[in-house]
TITIRO-338115 format. One line per field, with one value per residue (C-alpha): residue in three letters; x, y, z. Coordinates in steps of 0.5 Angstrom, whole numbers, always signed. Example, Ala and Ser with C-alpha at 12.3 -4.5 7.8 and 13.67 -1.06 7.14 Angstrom:
# TITIRO-338115
aa = (ALA  SER)
c1 = (+25  +27)
c2 = (-9  -2)
c3 = (+16  +14)
This chain:
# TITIRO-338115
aa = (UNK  UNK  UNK  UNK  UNK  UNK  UNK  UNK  UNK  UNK  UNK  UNK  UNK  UNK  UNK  UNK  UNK  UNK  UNK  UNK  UNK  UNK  UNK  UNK  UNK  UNK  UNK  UNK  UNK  UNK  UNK  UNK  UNK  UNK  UNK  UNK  UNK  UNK  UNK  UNK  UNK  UNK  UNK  UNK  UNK  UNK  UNK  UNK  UNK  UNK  UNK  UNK  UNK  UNK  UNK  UNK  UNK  UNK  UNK  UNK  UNK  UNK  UNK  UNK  UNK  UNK  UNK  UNK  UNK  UNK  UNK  UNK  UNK  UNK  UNK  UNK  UNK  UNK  UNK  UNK  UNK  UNK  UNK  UNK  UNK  UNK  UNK  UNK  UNK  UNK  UNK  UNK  UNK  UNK  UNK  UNK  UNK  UNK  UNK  UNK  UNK  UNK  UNK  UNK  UNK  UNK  UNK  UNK  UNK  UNK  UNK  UNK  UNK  UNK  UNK  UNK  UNK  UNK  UNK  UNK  UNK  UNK  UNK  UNK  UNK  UNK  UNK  UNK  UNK  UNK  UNK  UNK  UNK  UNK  UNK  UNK  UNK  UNK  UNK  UNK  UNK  UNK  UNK  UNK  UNK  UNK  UNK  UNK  UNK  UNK  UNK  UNK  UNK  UNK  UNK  UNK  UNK  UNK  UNK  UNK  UNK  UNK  UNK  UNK  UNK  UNK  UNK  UNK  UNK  UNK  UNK  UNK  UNK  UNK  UNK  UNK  UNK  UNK  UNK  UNK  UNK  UNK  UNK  UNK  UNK  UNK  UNK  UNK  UNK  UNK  UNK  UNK  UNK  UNK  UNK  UNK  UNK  UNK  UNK  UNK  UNK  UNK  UNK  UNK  UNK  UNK  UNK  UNK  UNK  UNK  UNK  UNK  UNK  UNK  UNK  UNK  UNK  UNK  UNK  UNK  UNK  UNK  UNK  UNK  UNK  UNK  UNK  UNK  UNK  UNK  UNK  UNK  UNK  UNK  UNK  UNK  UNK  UNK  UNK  UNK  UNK  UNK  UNK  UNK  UNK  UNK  UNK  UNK  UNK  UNK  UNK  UNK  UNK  UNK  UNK  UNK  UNK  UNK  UNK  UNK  UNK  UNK  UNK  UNK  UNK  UNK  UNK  UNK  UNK  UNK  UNK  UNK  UNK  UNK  UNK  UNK  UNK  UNK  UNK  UNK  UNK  UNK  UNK  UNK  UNK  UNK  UNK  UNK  UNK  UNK  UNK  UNK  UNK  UNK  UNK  UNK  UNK  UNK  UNK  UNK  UNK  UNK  UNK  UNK  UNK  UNK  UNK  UNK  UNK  UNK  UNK  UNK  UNK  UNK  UNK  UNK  UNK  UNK  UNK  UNK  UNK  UNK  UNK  UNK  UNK  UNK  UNK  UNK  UNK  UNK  UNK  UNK  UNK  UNK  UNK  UNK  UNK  UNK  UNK  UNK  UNK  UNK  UNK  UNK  UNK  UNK  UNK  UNK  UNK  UNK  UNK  UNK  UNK  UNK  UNK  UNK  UNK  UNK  UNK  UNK  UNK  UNK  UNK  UNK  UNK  UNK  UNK  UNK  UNK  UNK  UNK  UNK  UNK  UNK  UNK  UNK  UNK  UNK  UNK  UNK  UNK  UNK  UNK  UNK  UNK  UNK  UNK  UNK  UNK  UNK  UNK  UNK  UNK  UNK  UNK  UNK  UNK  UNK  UNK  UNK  UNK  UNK  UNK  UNK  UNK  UNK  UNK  UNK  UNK  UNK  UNK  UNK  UNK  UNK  UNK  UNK  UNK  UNK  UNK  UNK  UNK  UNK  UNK  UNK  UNK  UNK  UNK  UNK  UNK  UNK  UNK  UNK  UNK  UNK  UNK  UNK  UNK  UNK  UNK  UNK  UNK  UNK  UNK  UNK  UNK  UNK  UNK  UNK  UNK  UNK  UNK  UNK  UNK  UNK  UNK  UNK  UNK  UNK  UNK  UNK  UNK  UNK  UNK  UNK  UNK  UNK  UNK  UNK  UNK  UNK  UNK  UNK  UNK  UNK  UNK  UNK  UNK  UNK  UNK  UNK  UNK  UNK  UNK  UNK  UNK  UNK  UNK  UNK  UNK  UNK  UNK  UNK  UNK  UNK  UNK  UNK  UNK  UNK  UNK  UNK  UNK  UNK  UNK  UNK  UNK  UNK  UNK  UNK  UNK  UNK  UNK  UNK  UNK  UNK  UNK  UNK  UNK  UNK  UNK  UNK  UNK  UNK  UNK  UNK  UNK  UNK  UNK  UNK  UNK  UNK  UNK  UNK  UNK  UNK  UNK  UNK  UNK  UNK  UNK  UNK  UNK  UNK  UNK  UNK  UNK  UNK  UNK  UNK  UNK  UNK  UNK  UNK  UNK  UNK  UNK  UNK  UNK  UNK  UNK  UNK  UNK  UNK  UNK  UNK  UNK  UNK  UNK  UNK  UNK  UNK  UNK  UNK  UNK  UNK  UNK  UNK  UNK  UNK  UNK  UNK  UNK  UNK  UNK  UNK  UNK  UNK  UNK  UNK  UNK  UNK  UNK  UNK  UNK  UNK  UNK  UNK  UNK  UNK  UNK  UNK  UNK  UNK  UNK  UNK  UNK  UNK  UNK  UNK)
c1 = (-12  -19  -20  -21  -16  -12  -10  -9  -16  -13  -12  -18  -23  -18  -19  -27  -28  -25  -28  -35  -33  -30  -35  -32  -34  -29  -24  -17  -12  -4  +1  +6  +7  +9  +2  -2  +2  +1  -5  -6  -1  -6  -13  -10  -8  -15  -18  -13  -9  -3  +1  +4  +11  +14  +17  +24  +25  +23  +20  +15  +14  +9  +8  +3  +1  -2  -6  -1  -3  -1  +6  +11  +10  +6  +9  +4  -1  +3  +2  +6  -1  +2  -2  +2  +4  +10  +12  +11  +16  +17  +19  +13  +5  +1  -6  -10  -10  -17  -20  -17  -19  -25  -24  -21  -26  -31  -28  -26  -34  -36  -29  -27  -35  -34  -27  -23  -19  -13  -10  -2  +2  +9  +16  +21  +27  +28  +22  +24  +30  +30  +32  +25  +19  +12  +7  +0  -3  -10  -11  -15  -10  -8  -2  +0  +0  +5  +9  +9  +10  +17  +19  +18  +17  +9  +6  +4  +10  +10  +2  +6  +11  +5  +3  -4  -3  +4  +5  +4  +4  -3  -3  -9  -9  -15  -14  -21  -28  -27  -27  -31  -28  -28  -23  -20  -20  -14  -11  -11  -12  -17  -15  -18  -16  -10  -15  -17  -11  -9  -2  -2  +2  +0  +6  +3  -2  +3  -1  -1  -7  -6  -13  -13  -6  -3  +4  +9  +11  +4  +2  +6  +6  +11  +16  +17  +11  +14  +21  +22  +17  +14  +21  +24  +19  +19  +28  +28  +25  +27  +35  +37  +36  +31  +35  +33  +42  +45  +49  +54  +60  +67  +73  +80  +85  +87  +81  +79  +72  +68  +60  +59  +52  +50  +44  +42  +36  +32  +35  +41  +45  +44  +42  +47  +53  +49  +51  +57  +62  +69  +74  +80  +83  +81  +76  +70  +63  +57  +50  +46  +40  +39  +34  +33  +38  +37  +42  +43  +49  +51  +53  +61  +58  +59  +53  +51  +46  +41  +38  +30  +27  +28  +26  +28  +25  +29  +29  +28  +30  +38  +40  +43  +48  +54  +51  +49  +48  +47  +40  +39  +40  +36  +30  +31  +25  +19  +19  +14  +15  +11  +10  +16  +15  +13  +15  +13  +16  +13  +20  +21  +24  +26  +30  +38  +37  +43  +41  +36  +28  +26  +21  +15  +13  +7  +9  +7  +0  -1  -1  +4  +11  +17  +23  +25  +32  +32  +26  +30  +22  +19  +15  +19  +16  +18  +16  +22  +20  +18  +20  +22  +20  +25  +26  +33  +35  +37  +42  +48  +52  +47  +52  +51  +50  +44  +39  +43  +38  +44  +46  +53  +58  +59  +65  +63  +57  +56  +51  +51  +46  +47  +51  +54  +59  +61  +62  +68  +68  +69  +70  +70  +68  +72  +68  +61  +58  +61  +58  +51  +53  +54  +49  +43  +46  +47  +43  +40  +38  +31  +29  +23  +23  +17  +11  +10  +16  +19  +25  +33  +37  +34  +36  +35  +39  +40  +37  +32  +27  +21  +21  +22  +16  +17  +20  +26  +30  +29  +32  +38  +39  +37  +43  +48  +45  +46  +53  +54  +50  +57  +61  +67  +67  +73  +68  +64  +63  +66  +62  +64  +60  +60  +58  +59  +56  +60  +61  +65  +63  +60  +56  +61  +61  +68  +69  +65  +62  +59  +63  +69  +66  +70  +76  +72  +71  +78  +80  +74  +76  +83  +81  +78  +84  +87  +93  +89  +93  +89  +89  +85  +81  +75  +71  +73  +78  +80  +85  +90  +90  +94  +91  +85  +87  +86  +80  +82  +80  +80  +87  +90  +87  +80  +83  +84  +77  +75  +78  +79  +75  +71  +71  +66  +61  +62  +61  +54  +52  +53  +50  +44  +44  +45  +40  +34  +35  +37  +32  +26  +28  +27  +29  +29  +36  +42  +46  +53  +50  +50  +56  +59  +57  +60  +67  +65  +64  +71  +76  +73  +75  +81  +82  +81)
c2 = (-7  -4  +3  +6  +6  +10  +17  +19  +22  +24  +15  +13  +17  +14  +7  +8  +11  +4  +0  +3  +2  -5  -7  -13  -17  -14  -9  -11  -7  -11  -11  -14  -20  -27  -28  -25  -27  -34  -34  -32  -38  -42  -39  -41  -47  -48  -45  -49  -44  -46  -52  -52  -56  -61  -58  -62  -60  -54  -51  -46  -45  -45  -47  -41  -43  -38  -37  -38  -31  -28  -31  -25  -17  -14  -9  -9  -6  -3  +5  +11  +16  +23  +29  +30  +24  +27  +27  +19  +18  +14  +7  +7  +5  +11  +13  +19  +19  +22  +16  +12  +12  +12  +5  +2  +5  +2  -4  -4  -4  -9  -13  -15  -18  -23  -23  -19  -12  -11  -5  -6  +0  -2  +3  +2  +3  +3  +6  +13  +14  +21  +16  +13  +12  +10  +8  +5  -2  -4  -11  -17  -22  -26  -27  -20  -19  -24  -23  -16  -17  -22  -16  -10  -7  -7  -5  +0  +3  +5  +8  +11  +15  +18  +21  +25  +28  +25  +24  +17  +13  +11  +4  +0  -7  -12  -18  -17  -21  -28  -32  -36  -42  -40  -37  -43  -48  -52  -48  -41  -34  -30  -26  -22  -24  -19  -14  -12  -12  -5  -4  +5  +9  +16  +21  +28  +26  +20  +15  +7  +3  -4  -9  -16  -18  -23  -24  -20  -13  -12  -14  -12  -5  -3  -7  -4  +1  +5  +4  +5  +8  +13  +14  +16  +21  +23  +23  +27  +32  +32  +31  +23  +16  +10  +4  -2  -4  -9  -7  -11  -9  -12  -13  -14  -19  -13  -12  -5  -5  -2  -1  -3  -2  -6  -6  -11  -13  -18  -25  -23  -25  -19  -24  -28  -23  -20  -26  -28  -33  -31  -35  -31  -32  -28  -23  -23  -21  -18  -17  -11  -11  -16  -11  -4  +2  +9  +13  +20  +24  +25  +32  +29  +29  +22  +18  +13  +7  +5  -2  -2  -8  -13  -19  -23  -24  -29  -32  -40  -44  -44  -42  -48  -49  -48  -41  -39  -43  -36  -36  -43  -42  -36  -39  -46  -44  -39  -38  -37  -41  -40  -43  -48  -56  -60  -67  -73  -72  -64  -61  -56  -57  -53  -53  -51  -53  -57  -65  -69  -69  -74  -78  -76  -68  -64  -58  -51  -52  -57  -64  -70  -69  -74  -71  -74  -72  -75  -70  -63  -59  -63  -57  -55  -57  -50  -44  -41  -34  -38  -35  -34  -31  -30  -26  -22  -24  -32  -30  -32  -26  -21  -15  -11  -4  -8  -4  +3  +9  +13  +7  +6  +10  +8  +7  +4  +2  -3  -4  -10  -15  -22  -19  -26  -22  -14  -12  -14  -17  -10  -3  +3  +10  +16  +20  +21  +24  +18  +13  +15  +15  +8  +6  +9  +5  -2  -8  -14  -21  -22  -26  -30  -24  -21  -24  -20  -17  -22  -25  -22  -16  -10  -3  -4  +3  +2  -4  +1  +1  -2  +2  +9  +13  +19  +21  +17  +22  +28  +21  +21  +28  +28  +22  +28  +33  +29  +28  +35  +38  +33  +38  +34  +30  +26  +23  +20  +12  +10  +7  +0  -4  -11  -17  -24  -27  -27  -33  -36  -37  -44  -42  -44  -40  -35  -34  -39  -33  -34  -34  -33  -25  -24  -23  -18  -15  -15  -10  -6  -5  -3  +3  +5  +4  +8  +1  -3  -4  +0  +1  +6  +4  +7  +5  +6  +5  -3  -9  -10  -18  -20  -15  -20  -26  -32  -37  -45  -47  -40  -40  -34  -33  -33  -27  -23  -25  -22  -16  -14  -8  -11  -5  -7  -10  -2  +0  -3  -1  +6  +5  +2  +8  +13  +11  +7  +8  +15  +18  +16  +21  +27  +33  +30  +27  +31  +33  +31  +24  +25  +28  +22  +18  +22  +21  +13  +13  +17  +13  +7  +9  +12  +6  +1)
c3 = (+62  +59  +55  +61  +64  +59  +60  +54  +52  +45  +45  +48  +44  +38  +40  +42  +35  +31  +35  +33  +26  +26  +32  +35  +41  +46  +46  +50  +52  +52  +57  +55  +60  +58  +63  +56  +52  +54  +55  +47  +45  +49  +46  +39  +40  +43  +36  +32  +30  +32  +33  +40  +38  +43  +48  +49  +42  +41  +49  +49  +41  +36  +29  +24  +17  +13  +6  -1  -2  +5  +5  +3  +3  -2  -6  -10  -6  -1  -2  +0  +1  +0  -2  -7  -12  -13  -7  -7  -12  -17  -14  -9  -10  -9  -8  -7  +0  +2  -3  +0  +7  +4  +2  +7  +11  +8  +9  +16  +18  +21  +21  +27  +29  +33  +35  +40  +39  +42  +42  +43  +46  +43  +44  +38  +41  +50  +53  +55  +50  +45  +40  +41  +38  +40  +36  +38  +34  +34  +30  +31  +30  +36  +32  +31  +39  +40  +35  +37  +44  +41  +37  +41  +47  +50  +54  +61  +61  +54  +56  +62  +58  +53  +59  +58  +50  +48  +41  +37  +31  +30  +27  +24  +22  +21  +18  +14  +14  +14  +7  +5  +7  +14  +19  +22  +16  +16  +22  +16  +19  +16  +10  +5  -3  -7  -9  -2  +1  +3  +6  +7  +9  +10  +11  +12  +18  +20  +20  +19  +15  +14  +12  +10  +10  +16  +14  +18  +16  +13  +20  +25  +24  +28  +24  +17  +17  +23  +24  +17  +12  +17  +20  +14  +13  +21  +20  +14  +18  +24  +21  +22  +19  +19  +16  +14  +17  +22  +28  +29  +34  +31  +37  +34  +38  +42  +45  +40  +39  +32  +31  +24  +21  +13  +9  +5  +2  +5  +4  +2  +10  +14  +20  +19  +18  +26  +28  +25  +28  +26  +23  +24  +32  +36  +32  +36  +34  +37  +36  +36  +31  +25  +21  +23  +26  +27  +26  +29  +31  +39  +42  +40  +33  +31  +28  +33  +31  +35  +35  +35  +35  +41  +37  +30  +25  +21  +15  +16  +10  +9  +17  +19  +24  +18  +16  +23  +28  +34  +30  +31  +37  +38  +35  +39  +45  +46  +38  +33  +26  +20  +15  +16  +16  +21  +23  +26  +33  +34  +32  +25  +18  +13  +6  +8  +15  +14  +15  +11  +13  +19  +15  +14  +14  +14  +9  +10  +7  +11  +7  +7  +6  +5  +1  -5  -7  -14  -15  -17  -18  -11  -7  -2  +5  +8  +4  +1  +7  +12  +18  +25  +31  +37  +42  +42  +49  +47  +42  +45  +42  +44  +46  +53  +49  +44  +47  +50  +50  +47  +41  +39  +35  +28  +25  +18  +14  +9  +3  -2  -4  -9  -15  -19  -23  -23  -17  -12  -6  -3  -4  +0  -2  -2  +2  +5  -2  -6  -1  -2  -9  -9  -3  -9  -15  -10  -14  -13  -14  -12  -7  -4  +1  -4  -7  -12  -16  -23  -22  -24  -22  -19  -16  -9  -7  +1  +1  +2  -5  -1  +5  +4  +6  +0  -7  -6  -10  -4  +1  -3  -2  +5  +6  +3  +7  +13  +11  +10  +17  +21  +26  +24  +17  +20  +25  +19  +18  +12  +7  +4  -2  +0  -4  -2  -8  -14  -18  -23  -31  -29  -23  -17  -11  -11  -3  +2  +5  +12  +17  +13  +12  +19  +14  +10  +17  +19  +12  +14  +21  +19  +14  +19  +24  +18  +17  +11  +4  -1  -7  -11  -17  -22  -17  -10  -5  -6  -2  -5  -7  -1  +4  +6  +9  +4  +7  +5  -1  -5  -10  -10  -18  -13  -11  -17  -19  -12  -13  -19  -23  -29  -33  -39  -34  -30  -36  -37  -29  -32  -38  -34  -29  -33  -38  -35  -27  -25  -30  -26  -22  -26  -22  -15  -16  -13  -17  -14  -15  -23  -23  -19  -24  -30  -27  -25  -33  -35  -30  -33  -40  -37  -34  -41)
C-alpha cells in the first residue's frame, strides 16, 4: 500500500509531514500479510541482519543481535512529558514537553535517509471491539515491523475501521542516524549512544515519540507505549484499567471455569504461570495473555479482562521444558529470537534451557562460545533479556475466548514479585480497597528485564512502576475509584498477593513453583467459590496450613514457613512504607491507603 491510498486525511497528511522531517528513501504503508512480512525477513537477511535458523530445527525463524547498550528498556531515558511535572509524578522521568519535541525533532531531521519508512497501522485489541484501541507507527526498522506484525493485529482493516477522521495514537519511532561504525557491522542495527535515546510519551496530546532505541518495548510502540503508559491515561479518563496482567482461564475437575488476571514485574514468571501446566489431576489451565490486559466492567457489572496482544514476547534464558514447555513450543517456528546463542547446526540456545550447550556457539555478541561449567563468572552466550518473539495461535493452551471482543469476566487478581523472605506463599485481600492497598505496597527483586536500575528490592506497585503514563499517587486513586463505581461490590475480583519465591536461611527454594502454582491456583479458585479453609491474619486472608495440598518434597514445616505471618519482617515493610515510599506521594496518595497501612502496623503489634 502507498500514502495514497489512505482515506484518513488527518493520517495522510501526518505521514507526509514526518516523512518531510526524517526524508527517507521511500515510504511503504504494512498490510499485515505474511507475504510482507516474509518478504522483510528476506530483506534482512540479504543485508545481514538477521540469520535465518535451520528450518528442521527451528522452521520459518530468525536470529537478531542488537548493540550491548540496546538490550533492555531504558527507564532512564524513558519520560512521561506532561505539561505539568506534577502530573508525571514521582516515579516517572519527565521533561517539559514543548523542549522536548524540540529536541527529538531536531534529531528526527534527516534520520531515515536511505532507508525505508514503514508506517504500521496496528489494532491493540480485535479490530473492531469497543475495547479496543488503534494506534499508528511510523519506523525505520524492518524489525519493529515484524515484530509488530507478530504482536498485533495490522494492517487494511485496522485502516478500514479509522474510516476517514477516526481517532488513533500516533506512534513515531527512528532507530536514528547510523553510528560511526556502520549500520550493519557484525549484523548490529543502527542505534543512537545513551544520551540521545528518547523513550516519550506525551499524555495530554496522546502522543508516542521513540528515537535511538531498537529494543522491544522502546520500539514497538504498541506494546508498553500504548497498551500501557498512554492507555492508563486513556483509562483513567475514560473509568477502566491498563495492566501490565496475565489472563489466564483456570477449570477445576468439575468443569467449573474462573478467569484470573496476575501482575508481575518482568521476569518474575508471568509467561510461565499463562501457560501453566498443572500438576494436581484434572485442573486445567488456559491462556489468554502473557503481559497485557484491559479491564473494563460489562452491562452485568462484572469486570472483564481483554487480552491485547496477539504475540509473546517471552523472556528466553530459564524457559525450558520443565519451567514451560507451552512457550518452547509456542516459539518452536515463524519466531524472532534476539539476542540468544547460536549453534553450530542453525538452532538456539540459551542459559536455563534445561541441557547443556551442543559444542561450540556463537554468543549474543556475535563471538565464539563454548560452555565452561567449571567457570561460575563465564559470559553468558544468551543475553540474561534475550527474548522471543511468537505469535499466539502456536500456543498449545491458547483458550477459545483468547481474542473474544467483549474479554472474559474475572473472578481473581494476583500481584506478586521475587520476594526471598516476609511475604507469604499467598494472601488474600478483604475487599477491593485493601487489594489496591497491597497491589501499591508489591516489592521486587529486580531483573535483567531493565537496563538501568541497581541491583535489590524495589516497589514495583502493580507491577505497574515502569508503565504508568501519570502521577502514580492519582493511579492508585483511580484503582479505588474503579472499585467504587461497581454496581454490585460482590461481583468484584478477589485480590490476592502471591510469591512463589521465598527461600530458607541458606538459600534453598521453599516451594518448587512451576507447575506446582496450580495448587496456589486451586485455593484461590475455591475462595472464589466461597469453599476455601481461611484464616484471618495481620495481613490478609490466608490458607490454613493443610488447605493447599502439599507438592512432594515440601515437609509439612515448608508449610508453616510458607504460610506463616513474619510479624517483625511486616514491621520493617511498614517502617520502609511508612517512611521512604508512600511520602514520595505527597498529597496524591489516597488516604484510605495510609489508613490501611496504619491498621496493618497495629494488628502486627497486636498480633506480637
Amino acid at each position: 500500500m502507498t500514502v495514497n491510498d489512505i482515506k484518513h486525511e488527518g493520517l495522510k497528511k501526518w505521514i507526509n509531514d514526518f516523512a518531510a522531517l526524517t526524508k527517507p528513501d521511500s515510504v511503504y504503508v504494512c498490510d499485515g500479510s505474511k507475504k510482507e512480512y516474509d518478504s522483510l525477513i528476506d530483506k534482512m537477511v540479504s543485508s545481514g541482519l538477521a540469520i535465518r535458523l535451520n528450518p528442521d530445527k527451528k522452521p520459518g525463524s530468525v536470529l537478531f543481535r542488537s548493540d550491548p547498550s540496546d538490550v533492555a528498556r531504558v527507564e532512564k531515558r524513558t519520560y512521561i512529558a506532561s505539561e505539568k511535572q506534577e502530573d508525571a509524578g514521582p516515579t516517572n522521568n519527565w521533561i517539559e514537553p514543548h523542549e522536548l519535541k524540540k529536541t527529538m525533532t531536531e534529531l528526527y531531521k534527516g534520520s531515515m535517509k536511505g532507508r525505508t519508512m514503514y508506517v504500521i497501522p496496528f489494532s491493540m485489541g480485535p479490530v473492531g471491539s469497543e475495547f479496543s484501541k488503534i494506534g499508528v507507527e511510523i519506523t525505520d526498522s524492518e524489525y519493529v515491523v515484524c515484530n509488530m506484525i507478530i504482536m498485533t493485529r495490522v494492517g487494511k482493516k485496522v485502516l478500514e475501521q479509522l474510516g476517514t477522521d477516526g481517532y488513533y495514537v500516533p506512534c513515531y519511532h527512528s532507530v536514528g542516524k547510523p553510528l560511526s561504525k556502520g549500520e550493519s557491522d557484525n549484523g548490529i542495527w543502527p542505534c543512537a549512544d545513551m544520551e540521545h535515546k528518547y523513550i516519550a510519551h506525551f499524555p495530554e496530546t496522546r502522543e508516542i515519540w521513540s528515537y535511538g532505541s531498537g529494543y522491544g518495548g522502546n520500539a514497538l510502540l504498541g506494546k508498553k507505549c500504548l497498551a500501557l503508559r498512554i492507555a492508563t491515561v486513556l483509562a483513567r479518563d475514560e473509568g477502566w484499567l491498563a495492566e501490565h496482567m496475565l489472563i489466564l482461564k483456570l477449570t477445576s475437575p468439575e468443569g467449573k471455569v474462573r478467569y484470573i488476571t496476575a501482575a508481575f514485574p518482568s521476569a518474575c514468571g508471568k509467561t510461565n504461570l499463562a501457560m501453566l501446566i498443572p500438576t494436581i489431576k484434572d485442573w486445567k489451565v488456559e491462556t489468554l495473555s502473557d503481559d497485557i490486559a484491559w479491564l473494563r466492567f460489562g452491562s452485568d457489572g462484572r469486570l472483564y479482562a481483554m487480552a491485547v496482544e496477539t504475540g509473546f514476547f517471552g523472556v528466553a534464558p530459564g524457559t525450558s521444558m520443565k519451567s514451560n514447555p507451552n512457550a518452547l513450543i509456542s516459539a518452536s517456528k515463524n519466531t524472532i529470537f534476539t539476542n540468544v546463542g547460536l549453534t553450530e547446526d542453525g538452532d538456539v540456545w540459551w542459559e536455563g534451557i534445561g541441557y547443556d550447550a551442543p559444542g561450540k556457539l556463537i554468543d549474543w555478541h556475535g563471538k565464539e562460545w563454548i560452555q565452561d561449567k567449571n567457570n561460575k563468572d563465564q559470559a553468558p552466550a544468551a543475553h540474561p533479556n534475550s527474548r522471543f518473539t511468537a505469535p499466539a495461535v502456536q500456543c498449545p493452551t491458547l483458550a477459545k475466548e483468547w481474542d473474544d471482543p467483549k474479554g472474559v469476566p474475572v473472578s481473581a487478581i494476583l500481584f506478586g514479585g521475587r520476594r526471598p523472605s516476609t511475604i507469604p506463599l499467598v494472601h488474600m485481600s478483604r475487599d477491593w480497597t485493601h487489594g489496591t492497598f497491597l497491589g501499591s505496597i508489591v516489592g521486587s527483586e529486580v531483573t535483567a528485564a531493565t537496563l538501568d536500575v541497581a541491583s535489590g528490592i524495589r516497589r514495583d506497585p502493580m507491577a505497574m512502576k515502569p508503565f504508568i503514563g501519570y502521577n502514580a499517587g492519582d493511579y492508585f486513586k483511580h484503582w479505588l475509584d474503579v472499585g467504587k463505581s461497581a454496581k454490585d461490590q460482590s461481583l468484584l475480583p478477589k485480590i490476592f498477593y502471591v510469591n512463589w519465591f521465598r527461600k530458607t536461611d541458606d538459600g534453598k527454594w521453599l516451594w518448587p513453583g512451576y507447575g506446582d502454582n496450580s495448587r496456589v491456583l486451586k485455593w484461590i479458585f475455591e475462595c472464589c467459590e466461597g469453599t476455601a479453609k481461611t484464616v484471618d491474619t495481620p495481613i490478609g486472608i490466608m490458607p490454613t496450613v493443610d488447605a493447599i495440598d502439599r507438592p512432594e518434597g515440601v515437609t509439612e514445616d515448608d508449610m508453616k514457613a510458607l504460610l506463616s505471618v513474619d510479624i517483625d519482617g511486616w514491621l520493617k515493610e511498614v517502617n520502609d512504607i511508612r517512611n521512604n515510599y508512600y511520602p514520595q506521594f505527597g498529597d496524591h496518595l489516597p488516604k484510605e491507603l495510609m489508613d490501611l497501612l496504619n491498621n496493618l502496623e497495629s494488628r502486627l503489634r497486636a498480633a506480637k
